[in-house]
C-alpha positions in Angstrom: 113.3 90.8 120.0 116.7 89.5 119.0 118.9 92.2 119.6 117.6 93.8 122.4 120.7 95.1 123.9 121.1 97.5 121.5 118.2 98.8 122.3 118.5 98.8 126.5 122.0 100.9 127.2 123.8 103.0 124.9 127.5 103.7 126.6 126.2 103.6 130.1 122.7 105.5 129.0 119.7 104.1 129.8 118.0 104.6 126.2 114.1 104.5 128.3 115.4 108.0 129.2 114.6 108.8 125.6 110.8 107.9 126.1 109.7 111.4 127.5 111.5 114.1 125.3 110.4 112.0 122.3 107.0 113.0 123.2 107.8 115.6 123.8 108.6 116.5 120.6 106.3 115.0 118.9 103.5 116.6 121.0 105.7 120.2 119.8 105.3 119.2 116.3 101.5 118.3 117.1 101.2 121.9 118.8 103.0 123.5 115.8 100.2 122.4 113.7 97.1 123.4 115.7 95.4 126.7 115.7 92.0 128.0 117.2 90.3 126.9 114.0 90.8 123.5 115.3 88.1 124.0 118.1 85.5 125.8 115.2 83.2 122.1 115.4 82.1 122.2 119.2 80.3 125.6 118.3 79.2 124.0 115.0 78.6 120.8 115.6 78.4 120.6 119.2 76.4 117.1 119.3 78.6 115.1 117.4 81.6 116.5 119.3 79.6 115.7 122.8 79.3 111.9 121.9 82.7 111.6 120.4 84.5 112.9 123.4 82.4 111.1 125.5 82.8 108.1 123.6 87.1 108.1 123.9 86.7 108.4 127.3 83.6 105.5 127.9 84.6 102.7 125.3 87.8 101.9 125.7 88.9 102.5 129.4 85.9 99.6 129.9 86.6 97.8 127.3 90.2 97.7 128.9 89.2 97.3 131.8 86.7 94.0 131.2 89.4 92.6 128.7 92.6 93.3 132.1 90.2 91.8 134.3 89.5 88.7 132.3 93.0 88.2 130.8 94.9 86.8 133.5 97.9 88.3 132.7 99.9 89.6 135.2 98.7 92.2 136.9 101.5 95.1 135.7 100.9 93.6 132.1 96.9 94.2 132.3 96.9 97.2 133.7 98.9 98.4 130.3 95.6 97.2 128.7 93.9 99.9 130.8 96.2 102.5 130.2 95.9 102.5 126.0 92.4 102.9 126.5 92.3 105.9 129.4 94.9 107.6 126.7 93.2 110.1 124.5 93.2 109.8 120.4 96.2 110.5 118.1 96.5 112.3 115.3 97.3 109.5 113.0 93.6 109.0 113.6 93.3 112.2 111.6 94.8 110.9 108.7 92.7 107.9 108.9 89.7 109.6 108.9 90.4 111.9 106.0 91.6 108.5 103.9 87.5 107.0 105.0 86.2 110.1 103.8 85.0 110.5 107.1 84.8 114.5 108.7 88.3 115.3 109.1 87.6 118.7 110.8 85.2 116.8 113.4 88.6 114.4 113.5 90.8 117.2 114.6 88.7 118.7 117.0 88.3 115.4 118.7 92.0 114.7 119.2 92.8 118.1 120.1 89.8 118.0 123.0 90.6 114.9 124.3 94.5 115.0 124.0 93.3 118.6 126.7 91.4 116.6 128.8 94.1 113.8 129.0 95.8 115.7 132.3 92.2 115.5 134.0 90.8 112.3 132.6 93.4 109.9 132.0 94.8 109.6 135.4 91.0 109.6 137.0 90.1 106.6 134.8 93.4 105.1 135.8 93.0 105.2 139.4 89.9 104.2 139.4 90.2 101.1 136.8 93.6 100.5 137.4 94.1 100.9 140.7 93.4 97.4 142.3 96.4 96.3 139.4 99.3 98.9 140.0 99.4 102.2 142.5 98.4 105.4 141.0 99.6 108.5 142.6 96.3 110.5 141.0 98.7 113.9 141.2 101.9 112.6 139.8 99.9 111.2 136.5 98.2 114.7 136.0 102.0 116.6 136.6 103.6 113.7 134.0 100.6 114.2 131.6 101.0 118.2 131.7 104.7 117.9 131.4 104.8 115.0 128.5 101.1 117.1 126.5 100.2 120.7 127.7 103.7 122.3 127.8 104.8 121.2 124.5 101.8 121.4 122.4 101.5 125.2 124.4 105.7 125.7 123.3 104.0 124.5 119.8 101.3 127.0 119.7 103.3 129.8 120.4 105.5 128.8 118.0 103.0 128.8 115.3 101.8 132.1 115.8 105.0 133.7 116.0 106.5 132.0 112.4 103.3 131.5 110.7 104.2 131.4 107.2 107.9 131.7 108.2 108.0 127.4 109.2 106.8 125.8 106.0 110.2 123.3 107.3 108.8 122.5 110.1 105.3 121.2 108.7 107.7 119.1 106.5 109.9 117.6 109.0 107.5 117.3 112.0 105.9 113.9 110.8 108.8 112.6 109.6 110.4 113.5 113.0 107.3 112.0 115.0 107.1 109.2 112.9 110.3 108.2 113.6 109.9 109.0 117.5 107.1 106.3 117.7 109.2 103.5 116.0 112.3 104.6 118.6 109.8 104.5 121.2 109.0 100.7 120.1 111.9 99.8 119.7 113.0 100.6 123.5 109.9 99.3 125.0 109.8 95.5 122.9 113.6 95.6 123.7 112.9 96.0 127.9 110.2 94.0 127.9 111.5 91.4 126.0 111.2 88.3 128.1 107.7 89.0 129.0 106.5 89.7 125.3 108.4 86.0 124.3 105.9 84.3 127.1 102.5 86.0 126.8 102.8 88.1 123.4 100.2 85.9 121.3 97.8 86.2 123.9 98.5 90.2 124.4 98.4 90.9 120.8 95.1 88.9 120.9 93.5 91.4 123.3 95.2 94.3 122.1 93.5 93.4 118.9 89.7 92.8 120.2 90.4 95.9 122.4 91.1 98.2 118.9 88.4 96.6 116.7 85.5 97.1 119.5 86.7 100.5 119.9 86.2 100.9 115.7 82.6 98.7 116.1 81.0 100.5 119.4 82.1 103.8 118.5 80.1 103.6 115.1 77.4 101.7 116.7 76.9 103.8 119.3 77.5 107.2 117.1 74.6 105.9 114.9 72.3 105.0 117.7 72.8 108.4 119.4 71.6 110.3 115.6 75.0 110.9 114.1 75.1 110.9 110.2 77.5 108.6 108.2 80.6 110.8 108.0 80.1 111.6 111.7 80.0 108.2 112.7 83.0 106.9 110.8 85.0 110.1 112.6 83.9 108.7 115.8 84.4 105.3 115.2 88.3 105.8 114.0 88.8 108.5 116.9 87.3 106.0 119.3 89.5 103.0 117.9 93.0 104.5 117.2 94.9 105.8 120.6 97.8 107.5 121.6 99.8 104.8 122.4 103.1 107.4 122.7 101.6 109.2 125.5 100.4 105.4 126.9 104.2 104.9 126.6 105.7 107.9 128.2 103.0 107.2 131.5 104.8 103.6 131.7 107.7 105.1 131.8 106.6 107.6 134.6 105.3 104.5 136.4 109.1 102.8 136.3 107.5 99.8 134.8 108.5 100.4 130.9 109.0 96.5 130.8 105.5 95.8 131.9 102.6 98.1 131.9 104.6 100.0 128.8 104.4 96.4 126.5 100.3 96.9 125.7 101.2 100.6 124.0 103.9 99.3 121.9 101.7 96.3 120.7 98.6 98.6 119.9 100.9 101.4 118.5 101.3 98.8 115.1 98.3 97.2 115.5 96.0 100.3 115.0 97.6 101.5 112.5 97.4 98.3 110.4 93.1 98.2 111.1 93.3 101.8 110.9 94.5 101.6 107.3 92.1 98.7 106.5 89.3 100.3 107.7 90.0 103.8 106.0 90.4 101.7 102.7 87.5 99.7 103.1 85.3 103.4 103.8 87.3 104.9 100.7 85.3 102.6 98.5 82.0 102.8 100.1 80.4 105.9 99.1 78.6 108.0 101.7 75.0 108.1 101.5 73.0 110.3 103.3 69.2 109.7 104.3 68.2 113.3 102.1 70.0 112.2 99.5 68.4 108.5 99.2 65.4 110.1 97.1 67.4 111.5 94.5 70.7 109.5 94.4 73.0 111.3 95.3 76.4 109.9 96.1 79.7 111.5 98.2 
């Protein structure tokens, strides 16, 4: 916000170029990390994994959508609203979940469905919400999406079942390495869109906010409506609210309008991770009841 120079052009290099292989990479580490036994819940608890990935894909694109619509933000600006909530979860949601005692094998299942679906879903929710705020070339989105998910969590995969046992470094340095992607990522995008963030920031952070929280609230409400149990709902709830606001980044990018449609991303990127943490702490001390235990008191 002060400096952003340093954060546009490095010796003639556009440093936005960095946006996509940072992704990449963390998408590698992501795929480095996954395994079949990541999929075991859909055959165990196919229900809950039914409403949760329905749920990502529901809530918040509409909830984008209805908060774009009413903002009256430009429309490039809005339709990065949209695009956070077409993206599919992230795995710091997975971490969140395990901190809210919440099902953290339900968690990873759910991020690793819908992060597969992204190449299919993300750009048909864009098109169709988005579309009356930017173009969307439907088959260019899919292409980026494969290119910036499926390749490198596939090149991740392979990977891990090549040097199973034989990359304990890798598990070590991956988060580190993603973790610092992300705030890189930030950096580039509040640094090109600069100007814009200066005139309508409180009022994007404002949305940005209301669209994480209802994302938290209507995935829990509607996880408990539908029949889910506690630690379910909570899963849902956090894997509803917290979104992959690299890959939301990367799309912007794609677009040519990092200054614009890429500002929403790198507002919710912080943001959830701030209610995230809350609202993992906040479950942490609220033991989980279940209705069959109520008779004899049994606490989780």
């Amino acid at each position: 916000m002060f400096f952003p120079h340093y954060f546009q052009e490095f010796r003639g290099y556009t440093l936005s170029n960095l946006i996509t292989p940072l992704i990449q990479v963390i998408m590698f580490g992501m795929g480095t990390s996954m395994s079949l036994r990541d999929f075991a819940q859909v055959a165990k608890n196919p229900k809950s994994v039914f409403i949760g990935v329905s749920a990502q894909f529901l809530i918040m694109p509409l909830v984008g959508f209805g908060l774009a619509s009413m903002s009256g933000l430009p429309p490039e600006i809005a339709a990065g609203i949209i695009l956070v909530g077409c993206s599919p979860s992230g795995t710091a949601s997975n971490v969140m979940t395990y901190l809210a005692k919440a099902n953290l094998a339900l968690s990873v299942t759910l991020t690793s469905i819908s992060t597969l679906l992204a190449p299919l879903m993300t750009p048909l929710l864009m098109k169709l919400l988005a579309g009356q705020f930017i173009e969307i070339d439907l088959l260019k989105m899919m292409w980026d999406i494969v290119k910036m998910i499926i390749l490198p969590i596939g090149a991740g995969l392979i990977f891990n079942k090549l040097f199973r046992g034989r990359s304990s470094w890798l598990d070590t340095a991956m988060p580190i390495v993603s973790m610092l992607g992300i705030i890189l990522i930030i950096l580039i995008i509040t640094a090109a869109g600069r100007d814009s963030l200066l005139a309508i920031g409180p009022l994007l952070i404002i949305l940005v906010t209301i669209h994480n929280l209802s994302g938290y609230g209507i995935g829990y409400g509607l996880a408990r409506l539908l029949g889910l149990d506690e630690r379910d709902s909570r899963t849902v709830a956090i894997e509803v609210g917290m979104q992959n606001s690299g890959l939301a980044s990367g799309l912007a990018k794609a677009l040519g309008k990092i200054a614009t449609v890429g500002l929403a991303p790198a507002v919710f990127g912080p943001m959830q991770n701030i209610s995230g943490s809350i609202l993992a702490t906040f479950w942490h001390k609220r033991p989980i009841i279940e209705k069959s235990e109520l008779s004899t008191g049994i606490e989780r």
